[in-house]
C-alpha positions as CSV (number, residue, x, y, z in Angstrom):
1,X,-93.9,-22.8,-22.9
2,X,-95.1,-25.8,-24.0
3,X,-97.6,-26.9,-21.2
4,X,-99.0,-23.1,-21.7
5,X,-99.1,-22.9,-25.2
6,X,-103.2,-21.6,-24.9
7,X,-102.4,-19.0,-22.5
8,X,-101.7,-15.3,-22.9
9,X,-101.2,-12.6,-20.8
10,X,-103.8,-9.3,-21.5
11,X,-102.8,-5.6,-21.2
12,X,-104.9,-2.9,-21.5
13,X,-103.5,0.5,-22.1
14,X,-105.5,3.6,-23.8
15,X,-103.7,6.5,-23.4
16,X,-100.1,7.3,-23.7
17,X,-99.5,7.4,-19.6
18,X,-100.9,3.7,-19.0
19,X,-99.2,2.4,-22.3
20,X,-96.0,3.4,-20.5
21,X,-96.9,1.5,-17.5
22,X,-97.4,-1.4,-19.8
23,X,-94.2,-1.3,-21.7
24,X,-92.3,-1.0,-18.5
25,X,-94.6,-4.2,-16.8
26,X,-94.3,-6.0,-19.8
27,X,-90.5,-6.1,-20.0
28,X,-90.6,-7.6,-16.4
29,X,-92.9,-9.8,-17.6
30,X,-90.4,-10.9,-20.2
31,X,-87.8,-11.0,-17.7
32,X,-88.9,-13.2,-15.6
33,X,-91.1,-15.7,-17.9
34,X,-89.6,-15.3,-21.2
35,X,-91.8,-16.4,-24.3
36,X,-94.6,-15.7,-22.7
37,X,-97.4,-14.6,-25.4
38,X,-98.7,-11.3,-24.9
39,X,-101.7,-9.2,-26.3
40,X,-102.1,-5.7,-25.5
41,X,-105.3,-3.4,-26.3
42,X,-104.1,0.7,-26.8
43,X,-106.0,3.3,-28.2
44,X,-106.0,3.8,-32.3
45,X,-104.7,7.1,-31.3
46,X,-101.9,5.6,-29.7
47,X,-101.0,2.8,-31.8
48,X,-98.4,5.1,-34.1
49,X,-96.5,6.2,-31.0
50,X,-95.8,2.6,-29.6
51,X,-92.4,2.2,-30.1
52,X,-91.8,5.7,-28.6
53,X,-93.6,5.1,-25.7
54,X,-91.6,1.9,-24.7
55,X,-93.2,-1.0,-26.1
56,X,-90.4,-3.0,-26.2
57,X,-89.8,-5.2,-29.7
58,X,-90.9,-9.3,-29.5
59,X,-88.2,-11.8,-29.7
60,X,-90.6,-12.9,-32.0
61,X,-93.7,-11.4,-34.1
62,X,-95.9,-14.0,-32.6
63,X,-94.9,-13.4,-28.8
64,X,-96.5,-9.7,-28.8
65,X,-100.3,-9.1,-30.3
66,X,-101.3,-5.7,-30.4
67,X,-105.2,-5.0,-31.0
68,X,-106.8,-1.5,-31.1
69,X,-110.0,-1.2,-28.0
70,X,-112.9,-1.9,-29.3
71,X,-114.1,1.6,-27.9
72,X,-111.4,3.2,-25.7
73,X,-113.1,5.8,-23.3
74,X,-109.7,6.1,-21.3
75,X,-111.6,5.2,-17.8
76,X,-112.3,1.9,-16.0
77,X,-115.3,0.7,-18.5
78,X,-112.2,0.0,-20.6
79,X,-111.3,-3.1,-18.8
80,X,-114.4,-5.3,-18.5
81,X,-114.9,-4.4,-22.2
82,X,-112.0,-5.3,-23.7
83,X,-111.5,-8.3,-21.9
84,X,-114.7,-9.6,-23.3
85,X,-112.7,-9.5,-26.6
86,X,-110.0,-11.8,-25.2
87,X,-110.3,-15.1,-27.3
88,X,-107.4,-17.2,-26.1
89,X,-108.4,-20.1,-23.9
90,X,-106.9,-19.0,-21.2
91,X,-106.1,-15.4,-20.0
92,X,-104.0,-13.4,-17.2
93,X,-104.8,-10.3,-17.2
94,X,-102.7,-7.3,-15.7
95,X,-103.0,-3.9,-14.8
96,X,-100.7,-1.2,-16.6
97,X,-99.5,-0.6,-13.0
98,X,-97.5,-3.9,-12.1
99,X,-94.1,-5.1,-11.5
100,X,-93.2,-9.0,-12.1
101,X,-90.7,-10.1,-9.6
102,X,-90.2,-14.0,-10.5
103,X,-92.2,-16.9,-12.5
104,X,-96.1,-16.2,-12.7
105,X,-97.0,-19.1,-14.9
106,X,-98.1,-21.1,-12.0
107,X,-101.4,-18.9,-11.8
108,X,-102.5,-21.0,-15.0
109,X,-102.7,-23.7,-13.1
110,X,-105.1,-23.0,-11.4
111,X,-107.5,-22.3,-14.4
112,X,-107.6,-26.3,-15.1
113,X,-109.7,-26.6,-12.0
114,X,-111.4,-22.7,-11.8
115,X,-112.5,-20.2,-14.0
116,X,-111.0,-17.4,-12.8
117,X,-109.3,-16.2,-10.1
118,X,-108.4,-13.1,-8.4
119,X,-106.8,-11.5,-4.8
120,X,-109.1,-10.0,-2.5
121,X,-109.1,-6.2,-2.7
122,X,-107.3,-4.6,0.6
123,X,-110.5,-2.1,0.7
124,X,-112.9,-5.1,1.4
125,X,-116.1,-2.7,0.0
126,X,-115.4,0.6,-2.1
127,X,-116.9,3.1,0.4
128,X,-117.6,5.6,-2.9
129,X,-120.3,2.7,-4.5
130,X,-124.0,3.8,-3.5
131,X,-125.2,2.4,-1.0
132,X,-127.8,0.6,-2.7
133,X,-125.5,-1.2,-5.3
134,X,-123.0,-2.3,-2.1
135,X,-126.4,-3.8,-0.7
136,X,-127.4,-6.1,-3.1
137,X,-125.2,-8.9,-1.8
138,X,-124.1,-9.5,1.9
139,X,-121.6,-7.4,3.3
140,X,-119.2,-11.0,3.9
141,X,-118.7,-11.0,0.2
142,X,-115.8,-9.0,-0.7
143,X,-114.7,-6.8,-3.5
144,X,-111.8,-9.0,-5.7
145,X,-108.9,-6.7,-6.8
146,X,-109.2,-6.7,-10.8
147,X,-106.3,-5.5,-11.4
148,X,-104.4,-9.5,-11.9
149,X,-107.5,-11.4,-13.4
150,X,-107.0,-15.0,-14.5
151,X,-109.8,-16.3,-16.3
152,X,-110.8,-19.1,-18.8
153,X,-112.2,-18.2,-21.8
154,X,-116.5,-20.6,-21.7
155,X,-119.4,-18.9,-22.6
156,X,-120.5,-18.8,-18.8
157,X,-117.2,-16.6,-18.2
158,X,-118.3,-14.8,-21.4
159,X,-121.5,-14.2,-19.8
160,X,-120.4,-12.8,-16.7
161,X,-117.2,-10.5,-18.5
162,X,-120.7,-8.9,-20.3
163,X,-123.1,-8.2,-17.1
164,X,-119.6,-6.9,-15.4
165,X,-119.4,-4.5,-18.0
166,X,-123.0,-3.5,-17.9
167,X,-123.4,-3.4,-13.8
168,X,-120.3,-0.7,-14.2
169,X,-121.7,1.3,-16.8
170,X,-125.1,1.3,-14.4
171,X,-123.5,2.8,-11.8
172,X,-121.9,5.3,-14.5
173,X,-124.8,6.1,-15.2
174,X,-126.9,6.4,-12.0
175,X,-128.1,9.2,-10.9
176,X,-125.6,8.6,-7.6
177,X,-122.8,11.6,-7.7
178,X,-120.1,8.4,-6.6
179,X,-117.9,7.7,-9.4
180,X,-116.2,4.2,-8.3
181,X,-113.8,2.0,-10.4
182,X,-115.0,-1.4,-11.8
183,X,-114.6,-3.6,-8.8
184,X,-117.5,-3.3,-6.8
185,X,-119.8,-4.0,-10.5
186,X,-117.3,-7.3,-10.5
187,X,-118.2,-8.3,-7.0
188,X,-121.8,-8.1,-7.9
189,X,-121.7,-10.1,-10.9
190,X,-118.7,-12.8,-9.5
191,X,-121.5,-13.2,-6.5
192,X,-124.2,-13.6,-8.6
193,X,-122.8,-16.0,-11.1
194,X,-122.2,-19.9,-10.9
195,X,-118.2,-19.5,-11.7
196,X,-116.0,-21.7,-10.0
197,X,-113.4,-18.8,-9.1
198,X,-110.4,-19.0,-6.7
199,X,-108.6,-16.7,-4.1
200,X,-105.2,-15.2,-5.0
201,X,-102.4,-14.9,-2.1
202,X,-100.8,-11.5,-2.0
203,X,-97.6,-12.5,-3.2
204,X,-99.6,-12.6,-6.8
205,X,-101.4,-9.1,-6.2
206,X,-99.0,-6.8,-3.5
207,X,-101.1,-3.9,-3.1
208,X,-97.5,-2.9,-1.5
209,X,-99.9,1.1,-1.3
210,X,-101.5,-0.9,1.6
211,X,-100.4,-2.9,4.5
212,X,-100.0,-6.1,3.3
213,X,-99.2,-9.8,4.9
214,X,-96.9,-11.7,2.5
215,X,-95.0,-15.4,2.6
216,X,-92.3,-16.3,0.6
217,X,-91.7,-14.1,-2.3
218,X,-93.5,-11.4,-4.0
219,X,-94.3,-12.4,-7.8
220,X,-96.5,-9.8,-8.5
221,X,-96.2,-5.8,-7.0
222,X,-99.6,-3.8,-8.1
223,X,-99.4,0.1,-7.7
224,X,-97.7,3.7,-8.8
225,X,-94.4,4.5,-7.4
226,X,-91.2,6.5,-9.1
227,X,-88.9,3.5,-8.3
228,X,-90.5,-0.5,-8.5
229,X,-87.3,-1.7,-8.8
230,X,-86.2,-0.1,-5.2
231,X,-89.9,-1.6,-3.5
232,X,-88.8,-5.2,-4.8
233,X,-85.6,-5.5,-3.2
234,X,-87.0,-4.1,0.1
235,X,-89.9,-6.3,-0.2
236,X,-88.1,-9.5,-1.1
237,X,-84.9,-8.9,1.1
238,X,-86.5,-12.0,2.8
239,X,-88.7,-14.6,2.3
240,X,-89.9,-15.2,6.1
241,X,-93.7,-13.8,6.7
242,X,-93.7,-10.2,7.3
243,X,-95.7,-7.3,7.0
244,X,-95.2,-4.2,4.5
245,X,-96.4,-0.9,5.7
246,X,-95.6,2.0,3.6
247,X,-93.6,5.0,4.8
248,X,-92.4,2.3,7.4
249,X,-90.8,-1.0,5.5
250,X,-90.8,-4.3,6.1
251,X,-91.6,-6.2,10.1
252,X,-90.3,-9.6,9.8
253,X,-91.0,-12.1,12.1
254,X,-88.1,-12.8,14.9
255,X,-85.5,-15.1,14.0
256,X,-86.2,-17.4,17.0
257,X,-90.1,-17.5,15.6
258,X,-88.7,-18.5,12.8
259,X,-86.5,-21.4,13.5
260,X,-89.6,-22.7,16.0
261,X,-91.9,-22.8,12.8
262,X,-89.1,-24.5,11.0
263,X,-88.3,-27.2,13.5
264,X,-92.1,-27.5,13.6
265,X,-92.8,-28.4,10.5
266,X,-90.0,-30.2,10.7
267,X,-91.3,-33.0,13.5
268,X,-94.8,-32.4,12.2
269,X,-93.1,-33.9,8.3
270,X,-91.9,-36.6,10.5
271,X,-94.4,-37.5,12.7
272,X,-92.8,-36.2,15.6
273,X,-95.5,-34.0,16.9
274,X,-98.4,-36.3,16.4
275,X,-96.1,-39.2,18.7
276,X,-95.8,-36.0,21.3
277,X,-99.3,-35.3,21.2
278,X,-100.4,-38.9,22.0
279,X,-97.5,-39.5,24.7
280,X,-98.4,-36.1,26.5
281,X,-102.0,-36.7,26.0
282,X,-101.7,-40.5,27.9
283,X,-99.7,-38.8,30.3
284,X,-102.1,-36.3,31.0
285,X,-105.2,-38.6,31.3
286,X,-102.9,-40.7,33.9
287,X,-102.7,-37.8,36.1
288,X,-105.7,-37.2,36.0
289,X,-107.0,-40.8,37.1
290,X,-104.4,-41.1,40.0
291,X,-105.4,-37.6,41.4
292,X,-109.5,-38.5,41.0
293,X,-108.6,-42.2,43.1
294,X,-106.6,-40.5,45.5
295,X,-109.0,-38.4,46.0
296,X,-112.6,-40.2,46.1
297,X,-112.7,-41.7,49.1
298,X,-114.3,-40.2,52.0
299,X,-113.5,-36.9,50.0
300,X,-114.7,-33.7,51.6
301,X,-114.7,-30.2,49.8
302,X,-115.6,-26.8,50.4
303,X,-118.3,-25.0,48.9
């Protein structure tokens, strides 16, 4: 833990239900990336019952912080204002609602080059925003699902955490009967600030409730279900590209797809493919001067 020694992963739970989700994401999370710090904001309320509602005890005191919500009103304005509390250098912030399936530290990485990143939201624009707030930035600009938020902690990421927060509390407040979660007041303020921010794959965000393309294996799974532990297995039987639908399962690609992608990349590692390129490509330009000499003179066609 070392090389990560600035970073921490952020809950936020108010409410006894979500600080259940938490404890039970948070012991995957120790599972699978143990000594990972952790912070967690809950509810004052709350904060007696911890214990009893799973927070599981830190190998150590330092490995698990947990802070009281600056001003818990048990809906989504709880996020963007909490996380503007965050202090650490460098943060990964997950919803109550996720399941870690393998090693997630590699998502810091990318923070030494962005300041934040984020998957793109299945639901590309929340059709419950008004119609006015959706228009304020092109349409080719699409929502980021906040729910796994990586984000480095400089006063321009500071700036933009704050005008998240106050673009969702404006359409709180509108007169517009739409009540919508925090996402599309984060793509506003992501489009309209000068952050450097990267793209997430899906294998670090699975909105498994969707239809979702994945490659290789699943870190992160994002969404309610009874049994997590059951979706995981299905979902990472393999590692081959394929598709999860829900209700439905997992379409793999063929296996003979499969081994051509594989021998592929093979000759492509080798140079194979760019030496069949060139030899097919002389080839065909031969061809193609023997048939025009054989055929110019005297040539007659048809119209």
């Amino acid at each position: 833990m070392s090389a990560h020694s600035h970073h921490r992963v952020v809950y936020i739970a108010t409410g006894e239900h979500h600080i259940r989700e938490a404890a039970a994401s948070l012991i995957s999370l120790w599972l699978h990336n143990p000594g990972t710090p952790v912070t967690m904001y809950v509810d004052p309320a709350s904060r007696a019952s911890l214990g009893q509602l799973g927070v599981p005890s830190p190998p150590s005191g330092e490995l698990l912080e947990i802070l009281d919500h600056p001003n818990p009103t048990y809906s989504w304005s709880d996020k963007p204002v909490a996380l503007s509390q965050v202090e650490h250098e460098r943060a990964l912030f997950l919803d109550a609602d996720t399941r870690i399936c393998g090693n997630i530290m590699e998502i810091f990485d990318l923070l030494a080059v962005f300041d934040l990143a984020a998957a793109h939201a299945p639901i590309r624009l929340d059709p419950r925003q008004p119609e006015s707030f959706a228009k304020r930035i092109p349409a080719t600009f699409p929502e980021l699902n906040t729910g796994v938020l990586a984000f480095r902690r400089t006063t321009a990421v500071a700036r933009f955490l704050e005008e998240w927060g106050r673009m969702h509390l404006e359409i709180v407040h509108s007169a517009d009967p739409e009540i919508v979660g925090d996402q599309a007041a984060f793509r506003v303020a992501l489009f309209n600030s000068r952050l450097r921010f990267s793209v997430l794959t899906p294998e670090y965000n699975c909105r498994y409730i969707f239809p979702t393309y994945v490659h290789g294996r699943v870190r992160i799974l994002h969404g309610r279900s009874p049994d997590l532990e059951r979706i995981e297995r299905k979902i990472n039987d393999a590692s081959v590209p394929r598709v999860f639908v829900p209700g439905l399962g997992v379409l793999k690609t063929t296996p003979a797809l499969v081994r051509f992608q594989d021998t592929y990349h093979s000759w492509r590692s080798q140079g194979t493919v760019r030496i069949l390129r060139s030899r097919v490509g002389r080839l065909l330009r031969r061809g193609q001067n023997t048939s025009a000499g054989k055929g110019s003179p005297g040539f007659r066609g048809t119209q």
